[in-house]
N, C-alpha and C positions, 0 to 999 in steps of 0.2 A: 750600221746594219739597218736596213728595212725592208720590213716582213709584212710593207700593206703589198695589196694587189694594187699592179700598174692597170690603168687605163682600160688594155685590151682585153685584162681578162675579170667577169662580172664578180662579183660578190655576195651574200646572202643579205638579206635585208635585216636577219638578225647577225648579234655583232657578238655571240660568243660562240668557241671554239668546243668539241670537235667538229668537222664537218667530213665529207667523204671524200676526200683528196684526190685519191685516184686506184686503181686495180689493175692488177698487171697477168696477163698473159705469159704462160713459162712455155714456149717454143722450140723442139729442135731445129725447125727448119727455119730461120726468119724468112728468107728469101720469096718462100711460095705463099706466107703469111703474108710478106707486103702486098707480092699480084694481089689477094683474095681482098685485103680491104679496098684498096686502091679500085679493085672492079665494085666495092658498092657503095664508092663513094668519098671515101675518107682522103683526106689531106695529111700523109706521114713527113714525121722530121726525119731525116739523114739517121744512118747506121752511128751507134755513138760506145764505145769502149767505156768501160765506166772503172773505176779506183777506189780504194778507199783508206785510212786509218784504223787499224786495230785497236787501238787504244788514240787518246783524245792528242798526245804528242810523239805519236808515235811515226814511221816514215809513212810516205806513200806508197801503197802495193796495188797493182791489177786484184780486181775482184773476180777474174774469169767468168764476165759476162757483159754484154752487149746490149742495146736499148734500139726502139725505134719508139717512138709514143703518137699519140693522138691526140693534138690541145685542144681542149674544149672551151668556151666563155668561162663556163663552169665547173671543174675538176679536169680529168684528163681521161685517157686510158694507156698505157706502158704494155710492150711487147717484149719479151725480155729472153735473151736465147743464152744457152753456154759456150764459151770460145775458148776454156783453159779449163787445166786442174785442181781446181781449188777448193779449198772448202764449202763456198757461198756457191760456184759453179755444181759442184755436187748434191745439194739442195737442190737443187731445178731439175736433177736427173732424175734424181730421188723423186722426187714429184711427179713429172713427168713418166714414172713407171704407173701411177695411179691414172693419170689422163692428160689427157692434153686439153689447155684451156688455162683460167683465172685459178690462181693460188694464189695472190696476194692480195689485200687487203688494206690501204694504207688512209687513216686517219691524218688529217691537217689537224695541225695545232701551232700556237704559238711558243709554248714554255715545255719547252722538250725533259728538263729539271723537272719541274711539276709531275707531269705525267710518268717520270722513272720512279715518282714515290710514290704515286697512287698507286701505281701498282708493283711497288716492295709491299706496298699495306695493305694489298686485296690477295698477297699470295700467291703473283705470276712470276716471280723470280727475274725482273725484267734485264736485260744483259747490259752492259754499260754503253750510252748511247755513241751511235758512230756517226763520224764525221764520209760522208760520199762526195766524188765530186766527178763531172764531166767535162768534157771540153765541149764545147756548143759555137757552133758558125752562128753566126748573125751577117745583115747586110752589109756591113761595118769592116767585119773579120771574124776573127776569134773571141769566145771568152769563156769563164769560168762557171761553170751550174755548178753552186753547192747548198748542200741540204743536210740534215743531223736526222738522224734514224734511232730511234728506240725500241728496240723488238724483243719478244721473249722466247724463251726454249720452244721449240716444237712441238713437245708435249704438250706446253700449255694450251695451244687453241690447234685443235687436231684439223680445223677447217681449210688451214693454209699458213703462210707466211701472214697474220694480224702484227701492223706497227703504225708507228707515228712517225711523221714527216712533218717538218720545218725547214719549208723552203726559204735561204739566204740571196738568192738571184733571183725572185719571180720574172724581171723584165728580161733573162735570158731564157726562161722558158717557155712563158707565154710573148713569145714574138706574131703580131699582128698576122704577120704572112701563113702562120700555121691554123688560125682560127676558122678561118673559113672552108666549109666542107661541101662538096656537090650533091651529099644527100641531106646536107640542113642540118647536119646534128650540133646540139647548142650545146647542151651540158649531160653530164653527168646526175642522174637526179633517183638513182637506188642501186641496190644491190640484194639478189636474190642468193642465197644459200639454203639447198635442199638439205635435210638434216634428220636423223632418226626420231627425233623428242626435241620439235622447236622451244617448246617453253622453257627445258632447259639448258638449251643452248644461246639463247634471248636474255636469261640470268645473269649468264656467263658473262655476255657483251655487256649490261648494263654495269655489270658490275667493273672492263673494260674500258667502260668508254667514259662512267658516272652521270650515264641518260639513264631514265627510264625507260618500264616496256611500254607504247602504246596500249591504250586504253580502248579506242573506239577502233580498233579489226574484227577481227575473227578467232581470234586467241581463246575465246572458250571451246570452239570447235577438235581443237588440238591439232589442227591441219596449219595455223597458220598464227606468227605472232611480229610484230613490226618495233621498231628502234625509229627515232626519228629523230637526226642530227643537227647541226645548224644548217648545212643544207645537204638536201639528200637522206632516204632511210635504209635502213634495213631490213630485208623481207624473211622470217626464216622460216623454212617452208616443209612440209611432210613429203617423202616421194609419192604420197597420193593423190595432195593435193597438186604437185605436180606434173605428172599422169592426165591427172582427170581436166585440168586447165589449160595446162600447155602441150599437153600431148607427148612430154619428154620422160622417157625411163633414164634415170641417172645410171650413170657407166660406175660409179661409185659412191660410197656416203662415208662421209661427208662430203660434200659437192659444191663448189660456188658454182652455179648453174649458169649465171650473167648476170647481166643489168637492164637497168631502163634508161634510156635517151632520151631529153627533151629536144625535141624538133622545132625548128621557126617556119619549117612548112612539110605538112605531114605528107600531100599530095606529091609532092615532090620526091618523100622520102620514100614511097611506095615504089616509084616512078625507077628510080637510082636502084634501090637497092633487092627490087623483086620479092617482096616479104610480103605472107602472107597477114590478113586483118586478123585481128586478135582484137574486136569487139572497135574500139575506134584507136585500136594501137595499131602496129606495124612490126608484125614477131620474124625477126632475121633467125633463121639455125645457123650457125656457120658451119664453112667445109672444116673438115677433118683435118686441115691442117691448124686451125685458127680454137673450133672447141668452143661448147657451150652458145647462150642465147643471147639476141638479142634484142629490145624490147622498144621500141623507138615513138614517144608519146607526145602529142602537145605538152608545150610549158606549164601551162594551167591546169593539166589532169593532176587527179585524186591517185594518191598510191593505189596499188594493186590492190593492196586485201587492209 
């Protein structure tokens, strides 16, 4: 098994785990969600059936849901729709009666073990980690994307589906061909969640994730408090500071509102994708079929708050 990043896809300069892996979109419709990014820009992989293990020896079953993703240098973004009746399928409906948009949340890690015990001993009941897998074309042919998932009851993080992902294939999912994108998006480099009382919902993840909260934001304001992974943070946010900044009233709360994109060229990325300046960002709303924001920043920019 090996769990380094291939080649194509970048790294953090620091070398401990968690980081921000990737966030996933719960969709009825994938279809008109492809048009919508494909027009601002983005490079989608193929529609993909996805499977998995109930238990660690147990057979192989359809998960009743489908994938389309987004490869970044640096993390990803996953589009995830329901195609059967299933349990895991019915979570996304479930969801999807709240909004349409980002309910998932997924941490990279390497010690998938590890992380099921931190959190039996912080009190999130975590469920016994599953085995998922994909079939993936490459240039080649066929092959196998498998990954181990560790995620907790619903109850526990009311914000969405929060888990850990360890990925066993990275060179079948970050395939060179997918990296490059016509509005320049590089990486993955935050995650916004609109939230009643960030401070303690910022507890909550540290105690999650085993990072601390950010020190130097705006966390005494009560508007705003930050996480900051090995790469990538978390932003957790008041609906007034989000209102008053982004101009967005959340359809719900608890909210993953979006992310922020590091761009390799931002002129470009205005250029592709029609989004308005957000100070020397590039803020995407997406259509209604797609849900929530988009934040698109040079490499080198300072978190939001």
């Amino acid at each position: 098994m090996n769990d380094q990043r291939p080649a194509s896809a970048e790294t953090s300069s620091k070398s401990a785990y968690p980081d921000i892996d990737h966030v996933a979109h719960f969709l009825p419709d994938i279809e008109t969600a492809g048009v919508a990014l494909t027009e601002l820009g983005f490079t989608l992989t193929p529609f993909s059936e996805q499977s998995h293990r109930l238990t660690p020896d147990g057979p192989l079953v359809p998960a009743g849901t489908a994938n389309r993703c987004i490869m970044l240098r640096r993390g990803y973004l996953e589009f995830l729709t329901p195609t059967h009746d299933t349990p895991n399928a019915g979570q996304l409906r479930a969801a999807m009666q709240h909004y349409t948009g980002v309910h998932l949340l997924a941490f990279g890690t390497q010690n998938p073990d590890a992380d099921f015990q931190r959190l039996s001993a912080e009190g999130f009941q975590p469920l016994t980690p599953l085995a998922l897998q994909r079939q993936v074309g490459t240039v080649t042919g066929e092959t196998l994307a498998r990954f181990t998932v560790v995620r907790v009851p619903p109850q526990a993080m009311a914000e969405g589906r929060v888990q850990y992902c360890q990925h066993h294939t990275r060179e079948a999912v970050w395939q060179p061909r997918w990296l490059t994108h016509a509005n320049h998006a590089a990486g993955l480099a935050g995650v916004i969640l609109c939230v009643a009382d960030p401070a303690e919902v910022a507890r909550r993840y540290a105690r999650f994730t085993g990072l601390p909260v950010a020190t130097d934001n705006a966390a005494g304001t009560g508007n705003t408090c930050r996480i900051d992974t090995a790469r990538g943070y978390l932003l957790f946010a008041a609906p007034d500071w989000l209102q008053n900044t982004l101009g967005e009233i959340p359809p719900a709360l608890p909210w993953i509102a979006g992310y922020v994109l590091d761009s390799d060229n931002l002129r470009e990325t205005f250029a592709r994708t029609g989004g308005s300046a957000f100070g020397t960002r590039c803020l995407v709303k997406c259509s209604a079929a797609l849900g929530g924001l988009m934040i698109f920043q040079a490499a080198s920019s300072e978190p939001l708050a």
